[in-house]
C-alpha positions, 0 to 999 in steps of 0.5 A, spaced: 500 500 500 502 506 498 504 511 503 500 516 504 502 524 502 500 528 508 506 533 509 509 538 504 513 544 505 518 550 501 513 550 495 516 554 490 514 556 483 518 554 478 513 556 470 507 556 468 502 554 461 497 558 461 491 555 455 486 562 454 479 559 458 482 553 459 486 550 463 493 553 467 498 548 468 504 550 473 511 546 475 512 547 482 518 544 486 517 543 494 520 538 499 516 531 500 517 526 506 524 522 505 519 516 506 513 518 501 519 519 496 523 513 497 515 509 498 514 512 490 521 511 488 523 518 486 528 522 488 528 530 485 520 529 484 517 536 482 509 537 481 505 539 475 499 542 477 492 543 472 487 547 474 482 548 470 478 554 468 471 550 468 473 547 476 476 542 477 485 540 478 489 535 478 496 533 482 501 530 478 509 528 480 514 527 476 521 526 478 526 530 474 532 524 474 528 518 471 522 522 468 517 517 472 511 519 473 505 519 479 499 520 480 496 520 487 489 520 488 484 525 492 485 519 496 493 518 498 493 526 499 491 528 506 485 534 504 490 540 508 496 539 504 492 538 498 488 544 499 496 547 500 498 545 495 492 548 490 491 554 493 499 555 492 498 554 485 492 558 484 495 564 486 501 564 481 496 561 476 494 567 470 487 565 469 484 564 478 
C-alpha cells in the first residue's frame, strides 16, 4: 500500500502554461517526506499542477532524474496539504 502524502513544505514556483479559458498548468518544486519519496521511488520529484478554468485540478509528480511519473489520488493526499498545495498554485496561476 502506498504511503500516504500528508506533509509538504518550501513550495516554490518554478513556470507556468497558461491555455486562454482553459486550463493553467504550473511546475512547482517543494520538499516531500524522505519516506513518501523513497515509498514512490523518486528522488528530485517536482509537481505539475492543472487547474482548470471550468473547476476542477489535478496533482501530478514527476521526478526530474528518471522522468517517472505519479499520480496520487484525492485519496493518498491528506485534504490540508492538498488544499496547500492548490491554493499555492492558484495564486501564481494567470487565469484564478
Amino acid at each position: 500500500m502506498l504511503l500516504y502524502l500528508n506533509e509538504i513544505s518550501n513550495l516554490r514556483f518554478h513556470s507556468q502554461l497558461s491555455l486562454k479559458q482553459v486550463e493553467d498548468r504550473l511546475l512547482i518544486t517543494a520538499d516531500f517526506p524522505q519516506r513518501y519519496l523513497i515509498e514512490i521511488g523518486m528522488s528530485e520529484p517536482f509537481l505539475y499542477v492543472t487547474l482548470y478554468v471550468r473547476g476542477g485540478d489535478r496533482i501530478k509528480i514527476i521526478d526530474e532524474d528518471s522522468a517517472r511519473l505519479h499520480i496520487p489520488s484525492k485519496k493518498e493526499i491528506e485534504p490540508e496539504t492538498y488544499n496547500k498545495i492548490i491554493h499555492f498554485a492558484k495564486t501564481h496561476a494567470k487565469q484564478f
